[in-house]
Every structure is written in C-alpha cells, then in structure tokens.
FIKOL-391612 format. One record per residue (C-alpha): residue in three letters; x, y, z; chain. Coordinates in steps of 0.02 Angstrom, whole numbers. Example, Ala and Ser with C-alpha at 12.3 -4.5 7.8 and 13.67 -1.06 7.14 Angstrom:
! FIKOL-391612
<fise 'ALA', <615, -225, 390>, 'A'>
<fise 'SER', <684, -53, 357>, 'A'>
! end
This chain:
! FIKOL-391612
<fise 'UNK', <512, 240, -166>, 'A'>
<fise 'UNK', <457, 60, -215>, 'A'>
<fise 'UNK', <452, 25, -414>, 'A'>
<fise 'UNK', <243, -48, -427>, 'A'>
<fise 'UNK', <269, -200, -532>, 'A'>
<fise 'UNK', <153, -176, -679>, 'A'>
<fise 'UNK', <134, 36, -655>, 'A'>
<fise 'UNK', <293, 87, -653>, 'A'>
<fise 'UNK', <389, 178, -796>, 'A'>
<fise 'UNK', <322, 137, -977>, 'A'>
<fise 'UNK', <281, 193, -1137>, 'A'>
<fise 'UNK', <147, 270, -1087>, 'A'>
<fise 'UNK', <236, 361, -970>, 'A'>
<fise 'UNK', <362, 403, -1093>, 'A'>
<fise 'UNK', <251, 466, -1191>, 'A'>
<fise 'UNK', <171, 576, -1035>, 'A'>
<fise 'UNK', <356, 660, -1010>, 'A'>
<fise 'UNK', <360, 694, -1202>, 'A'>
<fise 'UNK', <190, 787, -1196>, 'A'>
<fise 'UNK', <240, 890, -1054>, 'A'>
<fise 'UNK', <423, 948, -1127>, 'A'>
<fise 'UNK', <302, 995, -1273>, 'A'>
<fise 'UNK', <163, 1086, -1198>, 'A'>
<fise 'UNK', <313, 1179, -1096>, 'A'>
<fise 'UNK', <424, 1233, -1253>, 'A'>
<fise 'UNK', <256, 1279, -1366>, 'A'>
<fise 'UNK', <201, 1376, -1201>, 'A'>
<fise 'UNK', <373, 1455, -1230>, 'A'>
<fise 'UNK', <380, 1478, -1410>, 'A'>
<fise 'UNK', <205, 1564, -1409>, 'A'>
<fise 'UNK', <242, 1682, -1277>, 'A'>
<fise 'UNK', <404, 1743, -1348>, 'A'>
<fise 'UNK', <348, 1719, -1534>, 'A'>
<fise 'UNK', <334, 1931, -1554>, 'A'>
<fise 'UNK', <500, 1971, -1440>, 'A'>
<fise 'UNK', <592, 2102, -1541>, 'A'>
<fise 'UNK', <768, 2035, -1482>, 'A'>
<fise 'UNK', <835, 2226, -1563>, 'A'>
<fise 'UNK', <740, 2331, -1447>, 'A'>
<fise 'UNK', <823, 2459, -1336>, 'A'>
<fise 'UNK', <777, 2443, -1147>, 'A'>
<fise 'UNK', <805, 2566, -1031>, 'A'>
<fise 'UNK', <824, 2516, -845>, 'A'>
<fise 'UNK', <642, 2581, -762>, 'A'>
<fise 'UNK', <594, 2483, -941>, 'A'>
<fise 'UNK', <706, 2334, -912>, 'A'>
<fise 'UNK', <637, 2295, -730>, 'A'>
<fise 'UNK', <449, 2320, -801>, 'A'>
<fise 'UNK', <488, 2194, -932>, 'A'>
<fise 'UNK', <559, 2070, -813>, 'A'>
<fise 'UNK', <429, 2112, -701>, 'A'>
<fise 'UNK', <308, 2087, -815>, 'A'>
<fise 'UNK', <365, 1911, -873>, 'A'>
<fise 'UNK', <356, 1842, -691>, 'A'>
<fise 'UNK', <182, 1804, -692>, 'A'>
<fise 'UNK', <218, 1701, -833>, 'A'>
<fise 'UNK', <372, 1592, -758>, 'A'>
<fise 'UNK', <246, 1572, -615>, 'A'>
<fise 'UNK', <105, 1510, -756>, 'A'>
<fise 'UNK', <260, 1387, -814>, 'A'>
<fise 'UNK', <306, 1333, -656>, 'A'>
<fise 'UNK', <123, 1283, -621>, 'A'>
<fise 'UNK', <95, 1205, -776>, 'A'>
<fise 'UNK', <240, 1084, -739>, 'A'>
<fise 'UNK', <177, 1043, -575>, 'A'>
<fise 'UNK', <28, 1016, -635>, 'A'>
<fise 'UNK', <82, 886, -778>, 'A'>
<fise 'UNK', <192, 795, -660>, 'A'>
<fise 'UNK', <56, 790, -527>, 'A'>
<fise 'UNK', <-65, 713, -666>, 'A'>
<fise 'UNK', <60, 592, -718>, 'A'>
<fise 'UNK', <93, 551, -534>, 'A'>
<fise 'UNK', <-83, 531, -502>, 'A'>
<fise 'UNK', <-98, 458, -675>, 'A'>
<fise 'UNK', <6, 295, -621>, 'A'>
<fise 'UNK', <-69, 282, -430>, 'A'>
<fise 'UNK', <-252, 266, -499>, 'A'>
<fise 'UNK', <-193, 144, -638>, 'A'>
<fise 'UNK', <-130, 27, -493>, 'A'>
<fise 'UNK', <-282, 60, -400>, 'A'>
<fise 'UNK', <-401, 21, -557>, 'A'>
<fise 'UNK', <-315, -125, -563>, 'A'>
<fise 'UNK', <-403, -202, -439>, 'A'>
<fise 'UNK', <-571, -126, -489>, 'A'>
<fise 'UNK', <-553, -174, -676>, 'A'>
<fise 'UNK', <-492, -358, -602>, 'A'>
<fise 'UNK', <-343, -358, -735>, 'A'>
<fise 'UNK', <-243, -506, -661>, 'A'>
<fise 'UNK', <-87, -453, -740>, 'A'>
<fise 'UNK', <-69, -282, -646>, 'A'>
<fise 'UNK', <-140, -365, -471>, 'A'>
<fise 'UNK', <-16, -499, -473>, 'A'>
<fise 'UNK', <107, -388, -491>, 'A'>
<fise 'UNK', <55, -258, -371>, 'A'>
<fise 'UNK', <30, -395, -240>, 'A'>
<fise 'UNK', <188, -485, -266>, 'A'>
<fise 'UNK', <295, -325, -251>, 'A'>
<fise 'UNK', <209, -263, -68>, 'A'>
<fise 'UNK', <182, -467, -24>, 'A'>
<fise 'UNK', <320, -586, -108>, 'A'>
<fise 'UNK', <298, -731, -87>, 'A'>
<fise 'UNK', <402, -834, 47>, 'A'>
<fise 'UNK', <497, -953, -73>, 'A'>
<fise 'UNK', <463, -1006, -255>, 'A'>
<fise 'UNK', <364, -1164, -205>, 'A'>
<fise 'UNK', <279, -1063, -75>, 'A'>
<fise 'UNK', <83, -1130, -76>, 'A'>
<fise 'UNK', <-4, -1022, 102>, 'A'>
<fise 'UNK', <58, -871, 102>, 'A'>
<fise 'UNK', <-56, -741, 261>, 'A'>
<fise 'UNK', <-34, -585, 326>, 'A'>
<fise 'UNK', <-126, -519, 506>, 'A'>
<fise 'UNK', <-182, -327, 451>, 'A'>
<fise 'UNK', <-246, -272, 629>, 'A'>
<fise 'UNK', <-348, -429, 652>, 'A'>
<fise 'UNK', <-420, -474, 518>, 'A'>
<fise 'UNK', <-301, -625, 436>, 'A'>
<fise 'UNK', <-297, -657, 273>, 'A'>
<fise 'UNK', <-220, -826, 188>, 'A'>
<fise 'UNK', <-196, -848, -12>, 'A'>
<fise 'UNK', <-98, -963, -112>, 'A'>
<fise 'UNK', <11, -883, -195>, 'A'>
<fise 'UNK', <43, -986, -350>, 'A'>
<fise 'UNK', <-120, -893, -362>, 'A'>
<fise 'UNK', <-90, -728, -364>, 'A'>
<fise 'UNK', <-93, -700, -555>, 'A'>
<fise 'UNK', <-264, -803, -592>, 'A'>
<fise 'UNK', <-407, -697, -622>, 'A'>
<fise 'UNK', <-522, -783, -464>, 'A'>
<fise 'UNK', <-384, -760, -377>, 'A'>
<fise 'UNK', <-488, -600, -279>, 'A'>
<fise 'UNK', <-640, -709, -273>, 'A'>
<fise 'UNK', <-566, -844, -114>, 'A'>
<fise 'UNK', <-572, -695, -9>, 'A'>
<fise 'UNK', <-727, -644, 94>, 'A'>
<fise 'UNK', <-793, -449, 94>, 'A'>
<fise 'UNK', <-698, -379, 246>, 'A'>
<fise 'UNK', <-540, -477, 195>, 'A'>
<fise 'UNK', <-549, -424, 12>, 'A'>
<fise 'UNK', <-586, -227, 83>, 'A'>
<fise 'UNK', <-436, -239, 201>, 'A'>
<fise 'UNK', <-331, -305, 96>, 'A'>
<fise 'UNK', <-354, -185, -61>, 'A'>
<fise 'UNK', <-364, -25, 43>, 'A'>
<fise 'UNK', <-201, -74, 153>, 'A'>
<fise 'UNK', <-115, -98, -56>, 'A'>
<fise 'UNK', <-194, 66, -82>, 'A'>
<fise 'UNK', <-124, 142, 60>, 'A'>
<fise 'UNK', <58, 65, 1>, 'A'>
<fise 'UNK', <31, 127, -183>, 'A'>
<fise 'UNK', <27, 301, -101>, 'A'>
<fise 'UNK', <191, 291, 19>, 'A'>
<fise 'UNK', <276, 209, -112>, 'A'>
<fise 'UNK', <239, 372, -219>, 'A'>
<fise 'UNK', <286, 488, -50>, 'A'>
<fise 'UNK', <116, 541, -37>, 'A'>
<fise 'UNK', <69, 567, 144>, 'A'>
<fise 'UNK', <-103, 481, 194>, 'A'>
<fise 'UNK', <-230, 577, 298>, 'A'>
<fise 'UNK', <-238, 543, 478>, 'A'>
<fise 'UNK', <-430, 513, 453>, 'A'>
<fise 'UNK', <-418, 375, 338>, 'A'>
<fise 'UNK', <-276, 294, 412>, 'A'>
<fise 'UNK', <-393, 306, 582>, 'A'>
<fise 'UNK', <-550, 242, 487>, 'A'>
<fise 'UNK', <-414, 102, 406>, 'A'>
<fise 'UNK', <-379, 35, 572>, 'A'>
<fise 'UNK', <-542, 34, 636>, 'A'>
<fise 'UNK', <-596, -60, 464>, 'A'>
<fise 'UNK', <-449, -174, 490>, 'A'>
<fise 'UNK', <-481, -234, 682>, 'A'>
<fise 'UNK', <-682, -262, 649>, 'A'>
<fise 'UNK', <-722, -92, 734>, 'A'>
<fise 'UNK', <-838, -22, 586>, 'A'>
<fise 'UNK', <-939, -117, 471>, 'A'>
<fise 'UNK', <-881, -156, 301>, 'A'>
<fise 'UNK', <-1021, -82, 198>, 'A'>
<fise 'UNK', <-1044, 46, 58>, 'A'>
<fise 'UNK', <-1024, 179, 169>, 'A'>
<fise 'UNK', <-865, 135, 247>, 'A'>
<fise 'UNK', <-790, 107, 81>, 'A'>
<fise 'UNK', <-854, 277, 32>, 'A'>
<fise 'UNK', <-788, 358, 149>, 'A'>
<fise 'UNK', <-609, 313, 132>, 'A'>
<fise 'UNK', <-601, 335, -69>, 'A'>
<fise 'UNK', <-660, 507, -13>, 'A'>
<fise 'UNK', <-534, 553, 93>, 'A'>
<fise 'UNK', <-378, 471, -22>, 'A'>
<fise 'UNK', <-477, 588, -179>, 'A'>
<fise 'UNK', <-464, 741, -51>, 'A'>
<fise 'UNK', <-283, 680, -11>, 'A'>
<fise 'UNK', <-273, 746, -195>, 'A'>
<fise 'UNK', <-360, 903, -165>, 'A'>
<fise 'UNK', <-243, 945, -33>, 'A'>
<fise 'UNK', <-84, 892, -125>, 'A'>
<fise 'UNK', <-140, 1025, -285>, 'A'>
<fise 'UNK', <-168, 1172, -192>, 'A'>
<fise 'UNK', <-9, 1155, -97>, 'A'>
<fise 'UNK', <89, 1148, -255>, 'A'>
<fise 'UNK', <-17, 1295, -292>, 'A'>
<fise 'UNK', <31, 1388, -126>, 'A'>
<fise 'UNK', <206, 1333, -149>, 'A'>
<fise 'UNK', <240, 1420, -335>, 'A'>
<fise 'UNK', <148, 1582, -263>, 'A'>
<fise 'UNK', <226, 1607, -121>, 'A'>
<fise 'UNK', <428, 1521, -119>, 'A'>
<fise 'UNK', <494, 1488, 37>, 'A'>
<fise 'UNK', <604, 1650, 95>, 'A'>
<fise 'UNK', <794, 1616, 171>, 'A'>
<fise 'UNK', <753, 1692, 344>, 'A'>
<fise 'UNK', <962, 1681, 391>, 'A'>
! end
C-alpha cells in the first residue's frame, strides 16, 4: 500500500476510528443493557440464547465493515476531490508521491500514459495553475490514471471496463468529452457498489474449511 501524501492518516481519521470503537461498544452496551447475568440456563435454553444473539454479532460485524469501508472510501474521494476542489496543497502532494520528481532541481519532468505525453515543471507542482498548462485530454489522462493509483494504492481492484475505456482514453481511441468522463466516474462509483455487497455476502455467508 502507498501512504497518499496529503490523505493519509490524520486527525480526522483519528477521529473516524474513535467514532467507530464508539458506535461498536454503545451498539454493545444497548444490546446487553437488560442481560440478567443471574439467570439459570438450561442447555435447549443455552443454545437458543446463543442462537439467538448470532444475528446480532452478524449486525456487529457489518457495522464494522461498514465504518471501515466509509472511512476507506472516506480518504480515496478526499484525494480525488482534491483535484476537483483544485486545493494545491493535496494535488502536489498526491502528484509528487505517484510522480517524484527526478532530482531536487528537476525543471521538465513527462510521463508517456499510452500515447498521450504529458510534460510539467515540477517546481510547479504545488502552484494553484499548476493544472491549467495542461490541455483537456492531457489533464483527463492524467487525473484518471492518479485516480486509478489512489485505488491500487488502497487494494481496491479496478473494473476491467474502466481500465479498457482508460486505455482507449489514453491512446486517442475515444473522444475526451462529457460522456467519456461520465462514464468512467460511473464505473469507479459501481467499483463501490460491488466492493459493499461483497462485504455483505462475506459476513452472511463465511467461507467453510472444506479439508
């Protein structure tokens, strides 16, 4: 995993881990808040109280998935709004950790993505027109092939359909218009789709040792 300059691990997400040890523990406290601890059990009464309590561990289990998936997704889209919200801070950082620069004094920097080439300065990288020297298809490449490293660098797996409509994009195949760009923030939002309901599928149904 690569640590996003700018994104990575901060108070704020600090403060996201604290929330979700709370919401767990009150989730806990409220469940077991009228548990008689000196009640007498017997064993068909035992296994219907354990029984009983599974769909609840389930309900747990998916509420912690679900809080670490939002604070997953949380810190992806806030490197991705980076570039839409054009805060030069968090895009030079971004762009210097997937693209550092060759050497200090460094003042052309390019990279060939298919075939489009783009070329930036990049004593540049952290001015806030810094965006603006690039032309449309350059600019498009460029922030969707960051995009598409903001999501390996979290492990998540990129469709085969955008990384197709990427590399048609890339080598001048397609047009870059509103539609293209549409198209591929479509399929990275169902990329998150996908990735919820198989945690769902996951809790529900555990893997079973077949040896």
């Amino acid at each position: 995993m690569v640590v996003i300059g700018g994104v990575g691990f901060g108070p704020l997400s600090g403060l996201a881990v604290v929330m979700v040890c709370l919401t767990i523990y009150f989730l806990w406290v409220y469940y077991f808040s009228t548990f008689q601890e000196a009640a007498e059990l017997n064993v068909p009464r035992a296994y219907s109280w354990a029984y009983l309590h599974y769909p609840f561990h389930v309900a747990v289990i998916l509420v912690l998935q679900a809080c670490n998936s939002l604070m997953l997704y949380a810190n992806v889209w806030n490197a991705i709004d980076a570039f839409g919200g054009g805060d030069p801070d968090t895009v030079g950082n971004i762009f210097t950790t997937f693209y550092p620069p060759l050497s200090p004094n460094a003042t052309s920097q390019n990279v060939t993505i298919g075939t489009t080439l783009i070329t930036w300065d990049p004593q540049t990288v952290y001015d806030a027109s810094f965006l603006d020297n690039l032309s449309t298809q350059q600019l498009v490449v460029m922030v969707f092939d960051v995009v598409g490293k903001i999501f390996e660098s979290y492990n998540l797996h990129l469709p085969n359909d955008y990384e197709h409509l990427f590399e048609e994009l890339s080598n001048g195949q397609v047009e870059t218009n509103e539609d293209t760009v549409a198209q591929l923030i479509f399929l990275l939002a169902g990329r998150f789709l996908v990735s919820a309901v198989y945690y769902l599928v996951a809790c529900v149904n555990p893997p079973t040792d077949k040896s």
